[in-house]
TILOTOR-75657 format. One record per residue (C-alpha): residue in three letters; x, y, z. Coordinates in nm, 2 decimals, decimal comma, m for minus. Example, Ala and Ser with C-alpha at 12.3 -4.5 7.8 and 13.67 -1.06 7.14 Angstrom:
<site rest="Ala" east="1,23" north="m0,45" up="0,78"/>
<site rest="Ser" east="1,37" north="m0,11" up="0,71"/>
END
This chain:
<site rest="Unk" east="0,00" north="0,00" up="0,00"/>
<site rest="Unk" east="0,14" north="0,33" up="m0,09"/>
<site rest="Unk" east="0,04" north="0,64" up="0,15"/>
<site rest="Unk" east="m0,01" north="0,99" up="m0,01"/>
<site rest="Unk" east="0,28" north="1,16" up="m0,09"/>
<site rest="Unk" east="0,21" north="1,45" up="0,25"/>
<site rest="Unk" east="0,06" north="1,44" up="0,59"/>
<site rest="Unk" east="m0,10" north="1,74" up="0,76"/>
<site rest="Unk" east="0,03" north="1,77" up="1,12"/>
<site rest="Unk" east="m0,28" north="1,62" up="1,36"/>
<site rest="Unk" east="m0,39" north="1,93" up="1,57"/>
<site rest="Unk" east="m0,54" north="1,89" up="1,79"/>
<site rest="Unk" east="m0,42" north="1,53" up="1,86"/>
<site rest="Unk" east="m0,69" north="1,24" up="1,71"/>
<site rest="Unk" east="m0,90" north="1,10" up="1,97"/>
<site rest="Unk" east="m0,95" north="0,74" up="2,07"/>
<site rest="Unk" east="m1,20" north="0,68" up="1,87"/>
<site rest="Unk" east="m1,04" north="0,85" up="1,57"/>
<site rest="Unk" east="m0,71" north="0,67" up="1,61"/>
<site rest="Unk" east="m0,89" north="0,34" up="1,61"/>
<site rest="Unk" east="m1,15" north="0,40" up="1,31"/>
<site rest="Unk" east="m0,86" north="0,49" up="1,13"/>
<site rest="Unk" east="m0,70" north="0,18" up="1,16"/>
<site rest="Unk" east="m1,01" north="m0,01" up="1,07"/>
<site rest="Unk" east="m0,96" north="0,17" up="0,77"/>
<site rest="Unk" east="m0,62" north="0,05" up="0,75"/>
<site rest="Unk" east="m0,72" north="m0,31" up="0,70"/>
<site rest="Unk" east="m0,79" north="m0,44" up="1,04"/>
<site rest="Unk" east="m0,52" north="m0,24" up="1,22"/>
<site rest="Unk" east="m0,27" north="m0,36" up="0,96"/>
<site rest="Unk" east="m0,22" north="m0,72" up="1,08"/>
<site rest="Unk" east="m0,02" north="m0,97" up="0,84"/>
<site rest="Unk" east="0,02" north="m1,29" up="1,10"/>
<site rest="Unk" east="0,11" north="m1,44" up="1,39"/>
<site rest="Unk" east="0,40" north="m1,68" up="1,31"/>
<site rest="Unk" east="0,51" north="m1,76" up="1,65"/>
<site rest="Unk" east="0,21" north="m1,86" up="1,93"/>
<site rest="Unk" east="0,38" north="m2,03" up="2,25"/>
<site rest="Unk" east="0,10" north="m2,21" up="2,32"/>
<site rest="Unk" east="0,18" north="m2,45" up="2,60"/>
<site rest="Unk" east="0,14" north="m2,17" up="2,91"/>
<site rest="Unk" east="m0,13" north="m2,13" up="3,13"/>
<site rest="Unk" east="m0,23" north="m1,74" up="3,22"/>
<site rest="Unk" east="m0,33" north="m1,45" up="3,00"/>
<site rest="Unk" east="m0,24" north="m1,44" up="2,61"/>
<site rest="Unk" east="0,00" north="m1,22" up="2,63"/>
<site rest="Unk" east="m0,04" north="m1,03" up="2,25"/>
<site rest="Unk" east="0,28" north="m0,85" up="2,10"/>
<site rest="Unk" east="0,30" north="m0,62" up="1,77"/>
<site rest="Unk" east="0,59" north="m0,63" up="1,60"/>
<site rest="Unk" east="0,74" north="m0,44" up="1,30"/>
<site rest="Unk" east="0,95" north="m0,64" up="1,10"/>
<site rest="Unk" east="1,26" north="m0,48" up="1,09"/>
<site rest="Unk" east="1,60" north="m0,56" up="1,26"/>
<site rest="Unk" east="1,56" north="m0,35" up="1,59"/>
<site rest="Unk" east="1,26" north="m0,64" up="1,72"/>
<site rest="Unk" east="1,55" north="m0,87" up="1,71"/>
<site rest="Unk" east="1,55" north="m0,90" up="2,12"/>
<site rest="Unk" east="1,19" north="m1,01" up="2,13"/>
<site rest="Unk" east="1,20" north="m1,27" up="1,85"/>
<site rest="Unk" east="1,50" north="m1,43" up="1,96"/>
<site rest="Unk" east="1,31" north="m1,43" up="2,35"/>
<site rest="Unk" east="1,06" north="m1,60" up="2,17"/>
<site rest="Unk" east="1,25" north="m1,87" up="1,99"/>
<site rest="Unk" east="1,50" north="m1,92" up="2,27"/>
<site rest="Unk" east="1,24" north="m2,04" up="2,52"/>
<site rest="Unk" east="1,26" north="m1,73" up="2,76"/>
<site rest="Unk" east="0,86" north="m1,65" up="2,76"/>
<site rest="Unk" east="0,75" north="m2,04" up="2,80"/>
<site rest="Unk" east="1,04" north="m2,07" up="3,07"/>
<site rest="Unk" east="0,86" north="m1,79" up="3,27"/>
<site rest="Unk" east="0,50" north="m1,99" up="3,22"/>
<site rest="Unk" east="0,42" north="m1,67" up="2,96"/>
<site rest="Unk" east="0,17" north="m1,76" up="2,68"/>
<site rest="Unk" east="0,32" north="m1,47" up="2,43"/>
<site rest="Unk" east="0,20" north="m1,43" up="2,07"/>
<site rest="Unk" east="0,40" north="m1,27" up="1,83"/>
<site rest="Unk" east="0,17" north="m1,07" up="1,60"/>
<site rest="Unk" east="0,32" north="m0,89" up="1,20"/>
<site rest="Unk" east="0,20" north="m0,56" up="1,19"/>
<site rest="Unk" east="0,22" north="m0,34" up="0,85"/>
<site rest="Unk" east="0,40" north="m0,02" up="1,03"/>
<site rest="Unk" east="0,42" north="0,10" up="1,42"/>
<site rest="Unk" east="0,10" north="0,34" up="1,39"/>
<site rest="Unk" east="m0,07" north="0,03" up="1,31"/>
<site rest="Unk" east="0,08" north="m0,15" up="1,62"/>
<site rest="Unk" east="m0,03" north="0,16" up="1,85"/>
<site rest="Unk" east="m0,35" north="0,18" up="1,75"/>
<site rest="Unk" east="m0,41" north="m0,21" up="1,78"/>
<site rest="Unk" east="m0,30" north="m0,16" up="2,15"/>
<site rest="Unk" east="m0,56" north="0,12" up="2,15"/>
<site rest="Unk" east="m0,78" north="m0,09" up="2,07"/>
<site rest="Unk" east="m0,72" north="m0,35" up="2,28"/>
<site rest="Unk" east="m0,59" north="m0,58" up="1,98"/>
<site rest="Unk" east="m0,27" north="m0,62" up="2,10"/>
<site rest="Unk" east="m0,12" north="m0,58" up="2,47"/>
<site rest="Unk" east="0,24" north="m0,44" up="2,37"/>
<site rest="Unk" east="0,50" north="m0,35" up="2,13"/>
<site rest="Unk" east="0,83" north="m0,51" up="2,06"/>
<site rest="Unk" east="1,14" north="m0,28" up="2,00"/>
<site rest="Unk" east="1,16" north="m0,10" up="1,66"/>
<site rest="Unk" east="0,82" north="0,07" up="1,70"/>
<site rest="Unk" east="0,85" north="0,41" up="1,64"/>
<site rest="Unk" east="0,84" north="0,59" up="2,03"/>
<site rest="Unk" east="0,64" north="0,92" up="1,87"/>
<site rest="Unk" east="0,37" north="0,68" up="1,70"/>
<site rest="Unk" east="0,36" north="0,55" up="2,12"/>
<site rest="Unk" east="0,31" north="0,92" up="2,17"/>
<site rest="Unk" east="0,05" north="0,98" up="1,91"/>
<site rest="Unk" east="m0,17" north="0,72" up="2,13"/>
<site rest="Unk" east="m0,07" north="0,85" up="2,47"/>
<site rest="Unk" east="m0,16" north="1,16" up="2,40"/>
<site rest="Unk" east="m0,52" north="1,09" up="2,22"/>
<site rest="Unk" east="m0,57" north="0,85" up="2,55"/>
<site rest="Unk" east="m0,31" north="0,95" up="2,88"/>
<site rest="Unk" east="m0,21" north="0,71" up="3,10"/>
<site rest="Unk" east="m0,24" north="0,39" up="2,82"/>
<site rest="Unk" east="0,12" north="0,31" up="2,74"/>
<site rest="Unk" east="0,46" north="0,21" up="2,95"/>
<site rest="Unk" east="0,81" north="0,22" up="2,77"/>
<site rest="Unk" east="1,04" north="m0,06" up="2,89"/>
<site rest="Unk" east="1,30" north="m0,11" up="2,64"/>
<site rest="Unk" east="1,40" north="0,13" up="2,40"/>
<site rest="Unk" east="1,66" north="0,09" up="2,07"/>
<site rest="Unk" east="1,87" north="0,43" up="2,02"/>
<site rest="Unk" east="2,08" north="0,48" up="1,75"/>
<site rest="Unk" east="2,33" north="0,69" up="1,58"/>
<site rest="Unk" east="2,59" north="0,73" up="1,34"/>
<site rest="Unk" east="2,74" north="0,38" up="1,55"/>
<site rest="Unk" east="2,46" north="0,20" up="1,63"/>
<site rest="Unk" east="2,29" north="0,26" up="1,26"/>
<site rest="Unk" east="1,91" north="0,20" up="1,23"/>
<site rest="Unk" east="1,83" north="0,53" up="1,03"/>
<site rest="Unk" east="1,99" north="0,69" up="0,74"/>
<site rest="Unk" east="1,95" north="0,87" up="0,41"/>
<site rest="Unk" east="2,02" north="0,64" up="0,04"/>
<site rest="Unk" east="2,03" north="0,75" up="m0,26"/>
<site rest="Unk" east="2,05" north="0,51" up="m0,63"/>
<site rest="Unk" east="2,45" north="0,41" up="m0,66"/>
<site rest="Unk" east="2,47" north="0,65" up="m0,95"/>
<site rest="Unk" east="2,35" north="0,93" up="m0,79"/>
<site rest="Unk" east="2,58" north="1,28" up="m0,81"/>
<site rest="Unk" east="2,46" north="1,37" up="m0,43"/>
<site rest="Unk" east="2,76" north="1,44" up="m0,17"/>
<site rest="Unk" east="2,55" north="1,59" up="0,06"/>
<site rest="Unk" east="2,20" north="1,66" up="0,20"/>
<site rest="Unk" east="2,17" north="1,95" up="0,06"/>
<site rest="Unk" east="2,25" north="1,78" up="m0,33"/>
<site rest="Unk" east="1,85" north="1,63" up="m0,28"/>
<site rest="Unk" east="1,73" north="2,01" up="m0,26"/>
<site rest="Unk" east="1,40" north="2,00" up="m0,49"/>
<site rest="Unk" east="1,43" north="1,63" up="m0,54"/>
<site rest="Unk" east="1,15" north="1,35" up="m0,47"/>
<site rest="Unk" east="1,25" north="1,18" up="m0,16"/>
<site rest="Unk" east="1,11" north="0,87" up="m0,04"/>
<site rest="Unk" east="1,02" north="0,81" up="0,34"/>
<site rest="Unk" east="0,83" north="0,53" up="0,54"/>
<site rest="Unk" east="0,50" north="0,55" up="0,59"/>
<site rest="Unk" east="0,34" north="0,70" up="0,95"/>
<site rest="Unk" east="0,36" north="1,03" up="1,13"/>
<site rest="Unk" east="0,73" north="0,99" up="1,29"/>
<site rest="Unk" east="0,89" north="0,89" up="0,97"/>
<site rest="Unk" east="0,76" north="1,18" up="0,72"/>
<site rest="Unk" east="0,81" north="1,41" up="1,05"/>
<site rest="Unk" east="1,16" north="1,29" up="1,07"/>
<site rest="Unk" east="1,26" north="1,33" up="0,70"/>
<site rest="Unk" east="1,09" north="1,64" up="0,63"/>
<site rest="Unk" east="1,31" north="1,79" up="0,90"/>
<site rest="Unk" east="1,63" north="1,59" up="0,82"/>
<site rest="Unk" east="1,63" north="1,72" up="0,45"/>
<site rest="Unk" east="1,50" north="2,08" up="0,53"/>
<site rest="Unk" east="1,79" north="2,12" up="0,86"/>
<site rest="Unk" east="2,05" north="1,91" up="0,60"/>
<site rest="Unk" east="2,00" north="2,22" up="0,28"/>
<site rest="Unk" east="1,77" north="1,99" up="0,08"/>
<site rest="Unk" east="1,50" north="2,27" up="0,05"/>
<site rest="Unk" east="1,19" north="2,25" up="m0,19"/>
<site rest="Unk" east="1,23" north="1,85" up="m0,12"/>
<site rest="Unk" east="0,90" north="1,66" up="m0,18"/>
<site rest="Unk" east="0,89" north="1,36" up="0,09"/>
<site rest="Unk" east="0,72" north="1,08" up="m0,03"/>
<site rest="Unk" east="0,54" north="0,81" up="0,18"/>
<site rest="Unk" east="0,63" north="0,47" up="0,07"/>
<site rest="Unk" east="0,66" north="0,09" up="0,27"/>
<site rest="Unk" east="1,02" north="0,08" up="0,34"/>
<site rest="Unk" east="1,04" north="m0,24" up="0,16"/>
<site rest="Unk" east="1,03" north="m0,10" up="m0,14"/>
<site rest="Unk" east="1,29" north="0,18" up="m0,10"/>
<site rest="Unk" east="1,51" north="0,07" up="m0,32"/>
<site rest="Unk" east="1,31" north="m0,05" up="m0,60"/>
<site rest="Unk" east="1,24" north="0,27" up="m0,64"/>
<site rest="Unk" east="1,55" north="0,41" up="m0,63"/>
<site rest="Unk" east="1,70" north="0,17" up="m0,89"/>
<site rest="Unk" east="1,38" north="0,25" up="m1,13"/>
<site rest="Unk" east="1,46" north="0,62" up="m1,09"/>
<site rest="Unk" east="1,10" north="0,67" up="m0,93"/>
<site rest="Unk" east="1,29" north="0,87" up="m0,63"/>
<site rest="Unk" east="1,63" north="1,04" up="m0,58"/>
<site rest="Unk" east="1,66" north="0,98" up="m0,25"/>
<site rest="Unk" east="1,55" north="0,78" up="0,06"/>
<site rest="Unk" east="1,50" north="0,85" up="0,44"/>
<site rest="Unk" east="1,49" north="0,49" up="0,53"/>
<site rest="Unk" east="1,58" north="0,26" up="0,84"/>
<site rest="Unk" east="1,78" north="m0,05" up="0,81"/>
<site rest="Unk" east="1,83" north="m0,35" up="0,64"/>
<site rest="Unk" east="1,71" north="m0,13" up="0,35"/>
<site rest="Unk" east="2,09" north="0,01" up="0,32"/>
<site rest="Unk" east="2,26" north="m0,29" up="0,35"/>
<site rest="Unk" east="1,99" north="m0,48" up="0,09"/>
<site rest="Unk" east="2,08" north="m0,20" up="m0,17"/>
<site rest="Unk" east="2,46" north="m0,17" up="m0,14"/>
<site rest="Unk" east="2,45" north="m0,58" up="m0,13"/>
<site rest="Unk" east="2,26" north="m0,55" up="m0,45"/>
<site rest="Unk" east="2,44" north="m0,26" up="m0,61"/>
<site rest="Unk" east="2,18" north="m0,01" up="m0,66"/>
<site rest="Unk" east="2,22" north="0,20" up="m0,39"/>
<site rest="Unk" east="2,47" north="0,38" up="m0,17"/>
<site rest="Unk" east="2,42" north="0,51" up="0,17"/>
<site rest="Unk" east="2,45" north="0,92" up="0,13"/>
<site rest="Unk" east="2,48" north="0,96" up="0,56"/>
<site rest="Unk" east="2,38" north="0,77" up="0,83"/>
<site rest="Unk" east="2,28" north="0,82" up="1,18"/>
<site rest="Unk" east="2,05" north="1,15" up="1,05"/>
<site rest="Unk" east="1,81" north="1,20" up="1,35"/>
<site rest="Unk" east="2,12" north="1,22" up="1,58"/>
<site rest="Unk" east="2,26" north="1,46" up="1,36"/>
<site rest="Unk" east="1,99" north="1,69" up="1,25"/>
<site rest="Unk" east="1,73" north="1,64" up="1,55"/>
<site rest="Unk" east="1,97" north="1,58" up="1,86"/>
<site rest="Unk" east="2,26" north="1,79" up="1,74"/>
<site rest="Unk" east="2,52" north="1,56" up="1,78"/>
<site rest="Unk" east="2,63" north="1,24" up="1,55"/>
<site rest="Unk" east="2,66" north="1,00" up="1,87"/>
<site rest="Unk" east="2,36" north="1,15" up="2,02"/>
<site rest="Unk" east="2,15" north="0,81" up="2,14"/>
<site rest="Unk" east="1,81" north="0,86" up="1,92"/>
<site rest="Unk" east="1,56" north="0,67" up="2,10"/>
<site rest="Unk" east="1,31" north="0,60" up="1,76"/>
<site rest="Unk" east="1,19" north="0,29" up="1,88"/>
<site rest="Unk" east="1,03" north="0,16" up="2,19"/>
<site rest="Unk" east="0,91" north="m0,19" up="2,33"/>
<site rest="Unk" east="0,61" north="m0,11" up="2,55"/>
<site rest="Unk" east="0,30" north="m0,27" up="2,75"/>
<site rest="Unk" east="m0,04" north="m0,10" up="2,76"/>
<site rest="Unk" east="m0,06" north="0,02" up="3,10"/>
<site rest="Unk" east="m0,42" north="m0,13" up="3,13"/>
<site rest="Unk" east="m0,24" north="m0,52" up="3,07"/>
<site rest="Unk" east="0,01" north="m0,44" up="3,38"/>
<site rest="Unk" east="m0,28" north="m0,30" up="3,61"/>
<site rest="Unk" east="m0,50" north="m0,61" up="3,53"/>
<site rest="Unk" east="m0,19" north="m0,83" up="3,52"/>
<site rest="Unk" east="0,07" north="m0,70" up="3,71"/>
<site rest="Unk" east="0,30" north="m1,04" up="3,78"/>
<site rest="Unk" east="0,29" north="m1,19" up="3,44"/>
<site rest="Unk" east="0,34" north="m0,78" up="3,33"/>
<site rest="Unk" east="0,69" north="m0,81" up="3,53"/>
<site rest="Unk" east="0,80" north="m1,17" up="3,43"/>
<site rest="Unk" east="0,70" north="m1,06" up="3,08"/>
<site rest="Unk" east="0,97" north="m0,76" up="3,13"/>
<site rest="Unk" east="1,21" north="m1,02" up="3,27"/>
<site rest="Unk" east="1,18" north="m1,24" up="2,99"/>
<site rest="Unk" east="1,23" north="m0,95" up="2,75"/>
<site rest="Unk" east="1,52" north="m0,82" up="2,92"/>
<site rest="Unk" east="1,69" north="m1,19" up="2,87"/>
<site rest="Unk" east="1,66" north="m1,13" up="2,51"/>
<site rest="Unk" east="1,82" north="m0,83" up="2,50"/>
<site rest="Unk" east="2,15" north="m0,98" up="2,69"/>
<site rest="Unk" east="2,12" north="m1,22" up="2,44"/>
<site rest="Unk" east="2,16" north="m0,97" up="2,18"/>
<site rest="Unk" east="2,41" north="m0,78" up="2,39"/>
<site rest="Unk" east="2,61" north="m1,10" up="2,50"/>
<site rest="Unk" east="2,64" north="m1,30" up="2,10"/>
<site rest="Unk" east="2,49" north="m1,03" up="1,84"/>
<site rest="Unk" east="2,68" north="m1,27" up="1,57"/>
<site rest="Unk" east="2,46" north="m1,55" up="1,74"/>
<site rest="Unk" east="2,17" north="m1,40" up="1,74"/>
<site rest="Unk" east="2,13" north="m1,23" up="1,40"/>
<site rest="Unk" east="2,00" north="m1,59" up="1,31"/>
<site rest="Unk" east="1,67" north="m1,54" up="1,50"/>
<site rest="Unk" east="1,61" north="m1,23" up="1,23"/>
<site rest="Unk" east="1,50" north="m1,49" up="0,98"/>
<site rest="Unk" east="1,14" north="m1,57" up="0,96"/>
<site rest="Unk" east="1,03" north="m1,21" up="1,14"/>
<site rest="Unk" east="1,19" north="m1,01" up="0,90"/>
<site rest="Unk" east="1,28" north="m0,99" up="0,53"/>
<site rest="Unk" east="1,67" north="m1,05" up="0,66"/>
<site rest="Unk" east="1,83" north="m1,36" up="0,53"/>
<site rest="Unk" east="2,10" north="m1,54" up="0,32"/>
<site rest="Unk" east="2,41" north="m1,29" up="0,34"/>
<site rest="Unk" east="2,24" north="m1,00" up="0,49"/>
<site rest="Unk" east="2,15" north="m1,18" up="0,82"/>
<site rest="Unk" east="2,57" north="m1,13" up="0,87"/>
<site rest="Unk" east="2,59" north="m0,75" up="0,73"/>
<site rest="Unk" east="2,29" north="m0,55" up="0,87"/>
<site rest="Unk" east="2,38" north="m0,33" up="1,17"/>
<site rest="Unk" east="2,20" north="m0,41" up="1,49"/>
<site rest="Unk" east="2,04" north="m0,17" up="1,76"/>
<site rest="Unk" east="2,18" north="m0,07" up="2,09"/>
<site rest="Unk" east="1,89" north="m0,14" up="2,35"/>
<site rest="Unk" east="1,79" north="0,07" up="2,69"/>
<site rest="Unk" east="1,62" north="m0,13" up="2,90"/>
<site rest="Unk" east="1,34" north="0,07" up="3,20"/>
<site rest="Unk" east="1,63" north="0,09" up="3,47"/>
<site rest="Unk" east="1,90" north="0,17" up="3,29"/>
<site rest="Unk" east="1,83" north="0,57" up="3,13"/>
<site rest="Unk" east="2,01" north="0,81" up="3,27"/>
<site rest="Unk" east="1,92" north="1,15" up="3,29"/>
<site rest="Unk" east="2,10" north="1,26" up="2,99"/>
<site rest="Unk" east="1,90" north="0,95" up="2,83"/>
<site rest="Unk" east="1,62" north="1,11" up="2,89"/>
<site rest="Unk" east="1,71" north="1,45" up="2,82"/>
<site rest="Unk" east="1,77" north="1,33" up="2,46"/>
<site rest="Unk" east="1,46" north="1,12" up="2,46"/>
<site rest="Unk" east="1,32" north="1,42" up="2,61"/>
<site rest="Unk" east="1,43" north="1,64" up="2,30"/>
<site rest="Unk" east="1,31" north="1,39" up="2,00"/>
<site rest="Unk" east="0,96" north="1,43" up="2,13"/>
<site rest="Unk" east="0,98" north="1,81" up="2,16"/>
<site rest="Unk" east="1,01" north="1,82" up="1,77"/>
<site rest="Unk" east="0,69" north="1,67" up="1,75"/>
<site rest="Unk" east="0,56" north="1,97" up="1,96"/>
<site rest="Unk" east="0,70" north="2,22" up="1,76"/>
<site rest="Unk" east="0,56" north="2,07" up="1,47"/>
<site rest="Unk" east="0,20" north="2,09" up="1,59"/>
<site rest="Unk" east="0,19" north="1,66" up="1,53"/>
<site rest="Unk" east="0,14" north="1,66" up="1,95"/>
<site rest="Unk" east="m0,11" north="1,92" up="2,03"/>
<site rest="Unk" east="0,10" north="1,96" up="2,35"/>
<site rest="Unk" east="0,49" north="1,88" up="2,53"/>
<site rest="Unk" east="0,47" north="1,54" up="2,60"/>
<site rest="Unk" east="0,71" north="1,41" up="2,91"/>
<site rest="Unk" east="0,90" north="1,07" up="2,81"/>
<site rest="Unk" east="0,92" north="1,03" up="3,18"/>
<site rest="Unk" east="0,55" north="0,99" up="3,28"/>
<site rest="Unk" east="0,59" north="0,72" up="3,00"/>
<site rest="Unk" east="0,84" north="0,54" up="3,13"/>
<site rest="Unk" east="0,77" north="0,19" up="3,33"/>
<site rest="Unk" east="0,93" north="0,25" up="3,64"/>
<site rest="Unk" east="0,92" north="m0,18" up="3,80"/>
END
């Protein structure tokens, strides 16, 4: 599905009832599958929306490694078509919580149309080290710099954060008079090669599948540290893993061994990230030779941000204010799960 090519900033913030109607519209809150249902465990179904891009990686390899069904966790692992899709299906009481890699400001976009709903407990920032976000262009291209794209048709992922975040990228970076285009990040670089775009704000694998292919080159990487933080090594904390707050009230000791669990797949991760990678396969689009080249995410769980964590946390979701996408300053600590 192809969104349109803008988005009008949503002020006042959509209510409840907006936010789910539109993902009605969206073709049942834009669920592909459930691929991996533990089904042994006693207890609450514990439902969990997933994009499927490389940042999920700690939750699918908790899943196949054992580490929900060794806690007595029924956990179902549920495709979604993009993280708006995956907040509104918590929302809507579709899904109970979100595994890293979906985007913290769509989290926002439902905290805000319904307070007190969602609970951050593991977030995946990145930068120009730990790469999830970046800007391609076709392997051909002539661009050196940001500011090379000014006027050109840029391509973007679908949802509010993305075409927030490359708007701003290409208009701080020189690329004025740049249209941003919405498109499935999956097909970023088909569209590049066949000249439909210039240019791509994009998150990984999609780098590494066009520079393994040879149609695209990566022009800079690490942008929202850079552009939006201020500084390169800047932790950008795009993506969250959360819990509805309503499944932890009702649910409050699975809600913690859940967050064990989770945090045994990120030392996982942490411990053998060549290991792991395989666990990519079968969630996401990674396999074959790319399963050993894609960058992974760093991961913050709950008790680990610091304050200057949060202060850059703090500063990602201030852009949406001064946007007008949040009708008001959101505070990433009254979203934080705090044990």
């Amino acid at each position: 599905m192809t969104a349109p090519e803008s988005l009008t900033p949503a002020t006042p913030a959509p209510t409840r009832r907006q936010l789910i109607q539109t993902g009605a519209a969206l073709g049942g809150l834009g669920l592909l599958g459930s691929p991996a249902l533990l089904r042994a465990q006693t207890g609450p179904k514990i439902r969990i929306g997933y994009w499927p891009i490389a940042a999920g990686l700690p939750f699918y390899a908790a899943v196949e490694l054992g580490y929900f069904k060794e806690a007595g966790l029924n956990v179902e692992a549920l495709k979604f078509a993009g993280a708006q899709q995956i907040m509104e299906g918590m929302l809507s009481d579709r899904c109970d919580g979100s595994a890293n890699g979906t985007g913290s400001a769509n989290i926002a976009v439902g905290e805000i149309a319904a307070p007190g709903s969602f609970k951050i407990f593991c977030s995946n920032p990145s930068n120009v080290k730990n790469v999830l976000d970046e800007v391609i262009v076709p392997v051909g291209s002539s661009a050196k710099t940001m500011a090379d794209l000014k006027g050109k048709r840029v391509g973007s992922g679908p949802g509010i954060q993305n075409v927030t975040l490359a708007k701003t990228v290409l208009e701080r970076g020189g690329a004025t008079g740049a249209t941003v285009v919405e498109l499935p990040i999956g097909q970023h670089v088909a569209a590049l090669a066949a000249g439909q775009l210039d240019g791509c704000y994009t998150l990984e694998p999609t780098g590494t599948i066009g520079r393994l292919n040879g149609t695209t080159r990566v022009l800079e990487a690490g942008v929202i540290a850079k552009y939006v933080l201020g500084d390169p090594l800047a932790p950008w904390f795009g993506g969250s893993a959360s819990l509805t707050a309503a499944f932890i009230k009702k649910y409050p000791g699975e809600a913690k061994k859940f967050i064990t669990a989770y945090g045994k797949g990120v030392s996982y991760v942490r411990a053998k990230p060549a290991e792991a990678r395989q666990y990519l396969k079968g969630y996401t689009a990674i396999e074959g030779a790319l399963t050993g080249e894609v960058p992974l995410a760093a991961y913050t769980l709950y008790n680990e941000f610091t304050p200057a964590d949060v202060a850059h946390f703090q500063k990602f979701f201030d852009l949406f204010a001064e946007k007008g996408i949040f009708a008001s300053r959101l505070m990433v600590d009254s979203m934080l799960y705090k044990g």
